[in-house]
N, C-alpha and C positions, 0 to 999 in steps of 0.2 A: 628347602634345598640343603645338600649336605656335601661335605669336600670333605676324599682322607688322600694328604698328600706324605708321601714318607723323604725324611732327609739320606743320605748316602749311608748311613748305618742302619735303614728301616726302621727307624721311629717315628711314628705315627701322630701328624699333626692333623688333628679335626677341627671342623667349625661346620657350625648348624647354624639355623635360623635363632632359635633358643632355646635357651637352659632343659626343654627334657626333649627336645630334639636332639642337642647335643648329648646327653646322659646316656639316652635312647644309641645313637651309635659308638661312645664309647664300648657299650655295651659288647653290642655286634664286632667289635676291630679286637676287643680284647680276646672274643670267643672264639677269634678265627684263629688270635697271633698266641693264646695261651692256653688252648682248649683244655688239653689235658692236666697244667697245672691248675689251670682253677677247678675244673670239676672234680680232682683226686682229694684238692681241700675243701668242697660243697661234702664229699661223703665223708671229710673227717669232723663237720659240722655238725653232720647227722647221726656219729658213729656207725657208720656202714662201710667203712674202708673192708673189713675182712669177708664183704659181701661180694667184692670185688676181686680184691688181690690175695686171698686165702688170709691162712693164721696169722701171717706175720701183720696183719693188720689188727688183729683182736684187743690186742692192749691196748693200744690207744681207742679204740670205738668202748671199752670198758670206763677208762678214764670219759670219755666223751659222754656217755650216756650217765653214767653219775655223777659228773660236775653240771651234768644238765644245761648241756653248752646249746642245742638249739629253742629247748623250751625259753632259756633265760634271754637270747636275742629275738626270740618272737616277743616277748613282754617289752622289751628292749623298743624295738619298730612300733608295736600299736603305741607308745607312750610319745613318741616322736611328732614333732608338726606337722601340719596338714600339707607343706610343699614336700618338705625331708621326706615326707613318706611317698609322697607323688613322683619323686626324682628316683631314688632305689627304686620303685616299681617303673619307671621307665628305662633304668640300667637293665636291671633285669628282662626285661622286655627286649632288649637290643641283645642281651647275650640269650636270649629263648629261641631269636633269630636264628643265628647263624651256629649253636653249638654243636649241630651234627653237619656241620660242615668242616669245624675248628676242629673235630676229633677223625673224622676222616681217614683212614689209613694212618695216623701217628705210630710210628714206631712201639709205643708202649704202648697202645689198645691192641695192634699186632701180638704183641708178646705176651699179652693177656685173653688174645679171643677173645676179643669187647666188640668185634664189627657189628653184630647185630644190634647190642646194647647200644651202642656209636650212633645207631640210623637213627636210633625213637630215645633220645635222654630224657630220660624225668625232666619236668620242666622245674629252673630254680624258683625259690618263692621268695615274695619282695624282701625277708629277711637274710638271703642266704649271706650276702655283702657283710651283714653285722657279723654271721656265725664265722665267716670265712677270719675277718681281723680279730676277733674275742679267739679263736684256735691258733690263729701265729701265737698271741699275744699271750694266755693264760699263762705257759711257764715260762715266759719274760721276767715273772716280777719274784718276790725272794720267799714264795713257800715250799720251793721243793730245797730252798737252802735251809728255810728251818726244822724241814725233816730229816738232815744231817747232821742239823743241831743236836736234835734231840736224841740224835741215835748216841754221840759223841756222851752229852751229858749223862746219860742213862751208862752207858758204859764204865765210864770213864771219869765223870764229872764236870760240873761245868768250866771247873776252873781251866780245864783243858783246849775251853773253846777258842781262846787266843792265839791258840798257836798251828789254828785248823783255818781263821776267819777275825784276823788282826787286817789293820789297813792296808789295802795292798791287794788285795785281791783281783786279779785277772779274770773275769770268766767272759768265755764265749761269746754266750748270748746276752750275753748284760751290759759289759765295757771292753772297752775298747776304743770305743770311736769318741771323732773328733769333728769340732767346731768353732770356727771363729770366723769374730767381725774386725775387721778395720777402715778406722776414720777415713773421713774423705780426703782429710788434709794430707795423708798418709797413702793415697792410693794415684796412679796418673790420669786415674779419668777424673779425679775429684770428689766425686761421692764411693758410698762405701763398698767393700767388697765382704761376702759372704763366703764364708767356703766348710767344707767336712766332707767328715767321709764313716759313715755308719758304718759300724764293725757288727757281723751278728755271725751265725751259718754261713757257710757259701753254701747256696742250694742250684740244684740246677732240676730246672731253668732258673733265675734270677730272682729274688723275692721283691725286688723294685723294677719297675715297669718306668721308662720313659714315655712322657706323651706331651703333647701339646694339645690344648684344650679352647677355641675359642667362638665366640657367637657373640650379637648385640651388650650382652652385658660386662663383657671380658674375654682376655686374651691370656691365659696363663701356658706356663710348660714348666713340666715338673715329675716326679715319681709318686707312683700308686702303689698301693699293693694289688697286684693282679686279681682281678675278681671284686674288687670295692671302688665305686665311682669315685672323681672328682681327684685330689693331689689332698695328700695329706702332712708327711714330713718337713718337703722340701719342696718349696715354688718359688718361683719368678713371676712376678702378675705385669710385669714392666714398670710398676710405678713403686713397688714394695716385696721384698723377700725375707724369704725366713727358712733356717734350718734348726736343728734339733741333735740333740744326744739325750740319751737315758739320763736319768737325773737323779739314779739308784736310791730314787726312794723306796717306803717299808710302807707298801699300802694294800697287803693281804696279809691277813692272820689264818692262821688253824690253830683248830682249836681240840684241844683234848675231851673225847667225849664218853661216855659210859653208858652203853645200852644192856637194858635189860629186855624179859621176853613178858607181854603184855596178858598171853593170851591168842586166840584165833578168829581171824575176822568169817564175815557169813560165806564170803567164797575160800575159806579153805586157807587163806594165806598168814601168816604169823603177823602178830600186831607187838609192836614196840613201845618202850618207854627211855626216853633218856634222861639223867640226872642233871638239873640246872639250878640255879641259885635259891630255888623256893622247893624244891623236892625235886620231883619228876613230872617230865611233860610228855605230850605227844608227841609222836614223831611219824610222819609221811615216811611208807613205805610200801614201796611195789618191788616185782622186776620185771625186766625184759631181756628181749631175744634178742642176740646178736646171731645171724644168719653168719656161716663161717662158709666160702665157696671151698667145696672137696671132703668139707668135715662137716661133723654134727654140730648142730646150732650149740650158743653157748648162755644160758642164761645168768644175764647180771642181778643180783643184788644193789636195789637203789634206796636210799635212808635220805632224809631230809629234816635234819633238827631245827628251832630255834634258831642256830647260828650260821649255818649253811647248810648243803648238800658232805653229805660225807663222800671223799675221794679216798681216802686207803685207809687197809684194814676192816673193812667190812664182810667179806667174804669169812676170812679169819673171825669177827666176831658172829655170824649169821650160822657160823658151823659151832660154835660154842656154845650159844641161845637153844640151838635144834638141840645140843645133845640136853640140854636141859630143860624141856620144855614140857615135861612133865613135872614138873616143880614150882613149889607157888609163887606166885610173879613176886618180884625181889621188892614191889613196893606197895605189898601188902598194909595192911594196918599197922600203926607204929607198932612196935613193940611183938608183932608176930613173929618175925622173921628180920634178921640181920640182913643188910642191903648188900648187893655181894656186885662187886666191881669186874666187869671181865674184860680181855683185851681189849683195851680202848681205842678205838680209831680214830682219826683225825676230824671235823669237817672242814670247810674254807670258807670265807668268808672275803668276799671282796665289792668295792663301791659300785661296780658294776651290778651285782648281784642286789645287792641292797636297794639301790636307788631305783632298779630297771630301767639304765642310763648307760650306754658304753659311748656317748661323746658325741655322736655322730649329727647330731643338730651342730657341733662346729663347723661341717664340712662345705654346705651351700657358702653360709658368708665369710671362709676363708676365699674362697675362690672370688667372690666376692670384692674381696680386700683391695681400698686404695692404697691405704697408707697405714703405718705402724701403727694406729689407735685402732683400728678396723681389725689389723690382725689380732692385737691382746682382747680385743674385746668378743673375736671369735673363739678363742682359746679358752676364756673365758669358761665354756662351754665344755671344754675339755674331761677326759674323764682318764683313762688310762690306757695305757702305761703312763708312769708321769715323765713330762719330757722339759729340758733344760732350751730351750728356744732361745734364739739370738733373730733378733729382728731392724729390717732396716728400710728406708724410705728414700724415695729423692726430694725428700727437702735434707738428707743427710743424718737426720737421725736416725740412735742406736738404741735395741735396747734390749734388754734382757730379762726373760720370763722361767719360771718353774709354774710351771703348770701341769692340773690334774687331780684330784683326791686323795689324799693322804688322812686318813682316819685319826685324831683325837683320843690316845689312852695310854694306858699305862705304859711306861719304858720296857716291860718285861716282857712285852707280849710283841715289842721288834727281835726276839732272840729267838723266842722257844716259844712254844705254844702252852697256853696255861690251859687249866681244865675249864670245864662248862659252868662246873658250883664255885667257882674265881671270879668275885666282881672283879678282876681288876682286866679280864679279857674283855670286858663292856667298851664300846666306840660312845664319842662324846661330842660327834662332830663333825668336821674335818677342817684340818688345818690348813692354812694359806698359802701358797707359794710366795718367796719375793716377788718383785720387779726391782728393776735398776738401770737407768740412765749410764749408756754406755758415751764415753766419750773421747777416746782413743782406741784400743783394742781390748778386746775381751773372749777368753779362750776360755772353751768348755769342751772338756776331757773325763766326764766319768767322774772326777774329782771333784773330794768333800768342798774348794771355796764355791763351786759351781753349783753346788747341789740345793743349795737351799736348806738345807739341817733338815732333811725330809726322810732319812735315809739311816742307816746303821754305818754298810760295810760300804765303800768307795775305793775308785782305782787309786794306785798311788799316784801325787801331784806329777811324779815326773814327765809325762806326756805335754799336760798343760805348760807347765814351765820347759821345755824342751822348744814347742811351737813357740812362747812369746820369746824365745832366745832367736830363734831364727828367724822370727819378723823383725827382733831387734830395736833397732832406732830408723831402720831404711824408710825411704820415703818413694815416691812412686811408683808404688806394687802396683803387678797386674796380676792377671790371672794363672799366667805362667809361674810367677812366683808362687803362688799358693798351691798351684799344682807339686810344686817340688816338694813343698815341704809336707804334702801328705804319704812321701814314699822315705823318708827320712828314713835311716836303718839303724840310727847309734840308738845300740841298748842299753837300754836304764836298768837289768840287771845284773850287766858287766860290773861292775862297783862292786856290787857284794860278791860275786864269784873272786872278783880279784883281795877283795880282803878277805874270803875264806882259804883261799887256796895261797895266798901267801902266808898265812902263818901259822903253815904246817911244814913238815919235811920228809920227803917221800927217797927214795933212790932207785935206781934201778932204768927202766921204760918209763917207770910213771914219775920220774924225774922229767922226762922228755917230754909227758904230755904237760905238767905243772910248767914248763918253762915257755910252752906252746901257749898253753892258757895268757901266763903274765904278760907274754908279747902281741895279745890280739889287742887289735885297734879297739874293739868294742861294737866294730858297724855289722849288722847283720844282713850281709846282703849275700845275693842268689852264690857267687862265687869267691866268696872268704872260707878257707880249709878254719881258720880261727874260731869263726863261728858254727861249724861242722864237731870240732873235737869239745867248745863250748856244751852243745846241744847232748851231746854223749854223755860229758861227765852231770850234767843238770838232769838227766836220764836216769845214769846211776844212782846218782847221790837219791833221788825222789824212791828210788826202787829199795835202796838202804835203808832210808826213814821206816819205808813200809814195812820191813820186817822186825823192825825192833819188837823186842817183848814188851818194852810201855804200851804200845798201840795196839798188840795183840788181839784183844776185843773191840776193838773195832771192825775187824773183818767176819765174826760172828754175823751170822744173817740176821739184816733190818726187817726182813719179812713187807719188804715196799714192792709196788710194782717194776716192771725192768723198767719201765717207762720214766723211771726219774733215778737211773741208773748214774747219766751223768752228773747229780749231786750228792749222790748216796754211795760211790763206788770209792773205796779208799784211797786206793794208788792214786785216780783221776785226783781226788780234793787237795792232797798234800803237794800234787804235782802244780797244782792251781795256786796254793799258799806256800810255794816251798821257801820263801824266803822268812816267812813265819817261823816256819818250823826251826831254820839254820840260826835264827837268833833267838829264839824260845825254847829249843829244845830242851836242853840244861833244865829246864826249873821239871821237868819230870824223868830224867836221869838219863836223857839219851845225850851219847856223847858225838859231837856236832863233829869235832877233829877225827874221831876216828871213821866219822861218815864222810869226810871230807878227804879224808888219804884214803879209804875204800873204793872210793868212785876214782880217782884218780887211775887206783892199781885196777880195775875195771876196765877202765878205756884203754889202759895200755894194752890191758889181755886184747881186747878186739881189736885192737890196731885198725882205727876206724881216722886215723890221721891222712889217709888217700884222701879223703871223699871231703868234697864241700856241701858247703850249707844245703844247697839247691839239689843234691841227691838225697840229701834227706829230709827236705822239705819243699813237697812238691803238690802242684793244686789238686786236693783231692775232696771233693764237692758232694752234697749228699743228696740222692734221690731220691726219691719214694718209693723206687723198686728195686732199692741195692739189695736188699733181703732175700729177695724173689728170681731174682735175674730179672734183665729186659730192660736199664737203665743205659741211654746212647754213650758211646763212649767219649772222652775228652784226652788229652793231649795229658800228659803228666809233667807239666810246664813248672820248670824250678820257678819257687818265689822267695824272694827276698821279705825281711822284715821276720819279729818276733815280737811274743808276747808284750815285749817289755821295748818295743819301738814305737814310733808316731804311726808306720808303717805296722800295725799291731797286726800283722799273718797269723792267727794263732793256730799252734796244735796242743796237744794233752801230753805235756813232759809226764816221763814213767810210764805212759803208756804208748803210743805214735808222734813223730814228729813229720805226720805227714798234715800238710796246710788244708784243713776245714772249715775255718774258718777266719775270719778279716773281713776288708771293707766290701759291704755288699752294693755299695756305688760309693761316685765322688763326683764334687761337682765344686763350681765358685760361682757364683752370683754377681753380676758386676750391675751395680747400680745406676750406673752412668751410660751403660750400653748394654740392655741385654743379648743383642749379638756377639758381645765379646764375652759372652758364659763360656763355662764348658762343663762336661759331664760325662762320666761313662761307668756302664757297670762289668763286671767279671765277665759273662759269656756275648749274649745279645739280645737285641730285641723280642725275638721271635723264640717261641718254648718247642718247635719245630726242630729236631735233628736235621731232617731235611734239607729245611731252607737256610740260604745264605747266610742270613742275617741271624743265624742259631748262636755263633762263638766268634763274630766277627770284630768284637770289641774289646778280646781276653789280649792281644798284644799291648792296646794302650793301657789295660790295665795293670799289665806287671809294670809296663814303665814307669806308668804314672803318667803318661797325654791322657788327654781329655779331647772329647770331638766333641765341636763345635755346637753352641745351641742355635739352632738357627731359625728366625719366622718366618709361619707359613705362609706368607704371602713371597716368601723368595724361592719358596719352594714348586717343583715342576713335577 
């Protein structure tokens, strides 16, 4: 027997007889409530998006097909336990159900001509679950930031790198978000309360799924990533919860590599050699076809050394090899021929990849979980991204985990990518996360004391220390109260705005703005004009940086794909570290004062003193078909919060300050009642334009309410 009963927001509370019964219709409830975003991320599994939605899909199915993202989750599943594997092939079995029911007329298969396509979908295979979270997750972690490193170093030198990727750093998809526990003694139900609020993308539809999950073995509710069974992040089991923030560790390397041309295998195709610590080795190489709908198929070049799959500059080196390929292979007999180095491309190297492990044996016995040792010892299991977990129980205990794989090597090799003939790019291991007995409050924010020393670059502390200022010394928190404090709007880089811009002297209008500035409260919310004339001159001034002649070769082409644009794109980065730059700038001669009264007289030209925060920062979400046309429309809803609040809204100063991203849910965990939770994400339940429950959650989430968690046995 099977029950999907939904609470007043359409969130989907299931219970089965058991465990792949229930798997079994999560399956089905996800296919019908997320059709088209899970299946848009099965074809980015498989690199066949531009099969579908034309060119604008090609790059990523490029990147997909040479990082080798479904062959390496298929080795991934056969490597898994004999249940874990039996439960994905029953997920999957529940979404084989119902998918051309879930895609049915959707708005975006409309707009694509997919109805026939829609009737007969390819069936998913038991691995697609892995390939779907390994494709959120690959540029999660910091190698597309070390390929801005290198652009930076290479140009410019490394000394430089400080003040591109000094402490502090804000990004997107990395920090932001926040997390904390507090004691029981400290809360009014008496045991502890959990709460956060995951900053990534705002994507729409939602990249976290609410559900409730329950059958003979357990009773959980919590968030998925659509298209992967079971709750991964964030749960409530009733008897133990736990949530998570990035934990900005450094646990993907690339690696500098050097190919040469080998020669010609029997079918015709060119054979490789790459340079590694004892000469030259072998190197695995094909290509394939990406099928482009409207255009001509596109064929990739795919290389596989030693150390990884090469992801960029392959093409680039595969075109230099050809014109040289009547030439004697470069690692002839010593001394015939000088070994000639040519544009070297990167490959990656990650634990996933290595072990044939992406984690997913955690997932049966989280759900599982009674109590705190159950959880760490599911985590255990953990693989990546690595995540800073705060954990709690009803006997009252706290406690706090980093967990995940963090490789064992050299210091040099968390910056920049060292070459192939570099022992010192060699992994030695993998190093351990802490744990730690929590016994009061404990807040995790992206920031280095949270992090475990796992990690390079980290948010600045101010988030963390902002939330324990507002938990305070109070005592009988509820959930209301945590609720408040995740929409908090005092920015943490009012401070340095206000000592740049005081200790300069401007006249004129931009007297007027300087004096606008000194007087803003600091809070960034939807309707402060303060935080509106803020965001302008933090605009400028980024847009100033960018022209100086120091930085000049930096905007020289990295020759990277667009695809990791936003690490490699100039404006974006320094927009990202501008407070780097306003205190480092000096040591490579740019002068910070006169970039500081520049931007001043900037804003004053635009007289952009009307308008508040909330016209120019307003929710703007990213589809999979904003390229294309055919993406439903949304509400252009001011939000409050900035980079540099608890309430982290973020946009790309210097470039839009339109709101992409912030918390892609939030929730509190009450350990004393899980009826007194709460939770809610950006739009709704349902990945459906259509249906009600498509955007019916976006009010509580500018406020900051939360609806209700409610079990299903109260549910009608």
């Amino acid at each position: 027997m099977t029950d999907v009963r939904r609470d007043a927001v359409g969130v989907p509370h299931l219970r089965a007889d058991d465990v792949m019964g229930l798997a079994r219709l999560q399956g089905r409830v996800t296919a019908l409530d997320r059709g088209w975003q899970i299946e848009h991320h099965r074809w980015r599994m498989e690199g066949r998006t531009a099969e579908y939605v034309g060119p604008a899909g090609a790059t990523w199915d490029r990147f997909s097909r040479q990082v080798l993202l479904e062959p390496t989750v298929r080795r991934c599943f056969e490597r898994l336990d004999a249940e874990t594997q039996t439960w994905l092939t029953a997920y999957v079995g529940g979404v084989n159900d119902t998918l051309a029911e879930g895609l049915a007329g959707l708005p975006e298969i409309e707009a694509l001509g997919l109805q026939a396509y829609a009737a007969q979908p390819r069936p998913w295979e038991p691995w697609t679950p892995l390939g779907i979270f390994w494709g959120i997750h690959l540029l999660f972690g910091t190698f597309p930031s070390k390929l801005f490193n290198a652009h930076v170093a290479d140009r410019l030198g490394e000394d430089v790198l400080p003040l591109l990727n000094a402490e502090g750093v804000e990004r997107a998809e990395a920090s932001g978000s926040n997390a904390w526990v507090i004691g029981g003694h400290r809360t009014a139900g008496g045991l502890p309360l959990i709460a956060g609020d995951p900053h990534r993308n705002i994507e729409l539809p939602g990249c976290y799924q609410q559900v409730g999950l329950a059958c003979p073995e357990f009773d959980v509710v919590g968030f998925t990533f659509p298209g992967v069974p079971g709750v991964q992040h964030f749960a409530h089991t009733g008897t133990v919860a736990w949530g998570i923030t990035n934990a900005m560790a450094d646990y993907q390397d690339l690696t500098l590599e050097s190919l040469a041309h080998a020669g010609v295998a029997d079918d015709g195709s060119p054979v490789y050699r790459a340079k590694g610590l004892d000469g030259w080795e072998e190197v695995q190489s094909w290509t394939e076809t990406i099928r482009v709908r409207g255009e001509h198929d596109v064929t990739v070049p795919v290389a596989v050394t030693a150390r990884g799959p090469v992801v960029t500059g392959l093409e680039a080196e595969v075109e230099r090899l050809a014109a040289e390929a009547d030439a004697p292979p470069a690692w002839a007999d010593e001394g015939e021929q000088q070994r000639r180095a040519v544009m070297a491309p990167y490959s990656l190297r990650t634990p996933t990849q290595c072990e044939e492990d992406l984690g997913f044996g955690a997932l049966l016995p989280l759900l599982r979980a009674r109590t705190l040792d159950d959880v760490e010892q599911a985590l255990s299991r953990w693989v990546e991204p690595v995540n800073s977990a705060l954990v709690a129980d009803v006997s009252g205990r706290m406690r706090h985990l980093v967990v995940g794989r963090v490789p064992e090597r050299d210091p040099a090799g968390t910056v920049l990518p060292l070459p192939a003939w570099d022992a010192r790019h060699q992994w030695h291991g993998y190093r351990r996360g802490p744990t730690t007995e929590v016994r009061d409050v404990m807040v995790s924010a992206n920031d280095r004391a949270s992090g475990g020393g796992l990690g390079v670059e980290y948010a600045t502390p101010f988030r963390a220390e902002r939330i324990r200022d507002l938990i305070g010394e109070r005592d009988g928190l509820t959930a209301a109260d945590c609720a408040a404090i995740h929409v908090d709007t005092l920015n943490g880089q009012a401070e340095l705005m206000h000592e740049l811009v005081e200790a300069v002297e401007v006249d004129g209008p931009a007297a007027d703005v300087r004096a606008e500035l000194l007087a803003w409260d600091g809070r960034s919310d939807a309707g402060s004009r303060g935080a509106a004339v803020f965001a302008a001159w933090r605009t400028a001034l980024v847009r100033w940086f960018a022209e100086q002649p120091a930085l000049a070769a930096l905007h020289e082409p990295s020759g990277h794909s667009r695809l990791f644009l936003p690490w490699t794109d100039v404006t974006t980065q320094i927009g990202v570290g501008w407070h780097s730059m306003a205190r480092e700038g000096a040591s490579i001669g740019i002068d910070v004062a006169a970039g500081v009264r520049a931007a001043l007289e900037r804003v004053a030209a635009q007289d952009t003193r009307a308008t508040v925060w909330g016209e120019r920062h307003w929710l703007d979400p990213l589809h999979a078909l904003d390229a294309v046309g055919g993406a439903p429309p949304v509400a252009q809803d001011p939000v409050g919060g900035d980079k540099g609040c608890v309430f982290a809204a973020a946009s790309a100063p210097g470039v839009t300050d339109r709101c992409y991203g912030g918390p892609a849910a939030r929730y509190v965990w009450d350990l004393a009642d899980r009826e007194a939770s709460g939770w809610v994400v950006p739009f709704g339940a349902s990945g459906d334009a259509r249906d009600p429950h498509f955007a019916d959650q976006t009010p509580a989430w500018l406020t900051g309410d939360l609806h209700p968690v409610e079990a299903s046995e109260s549910l009608s």
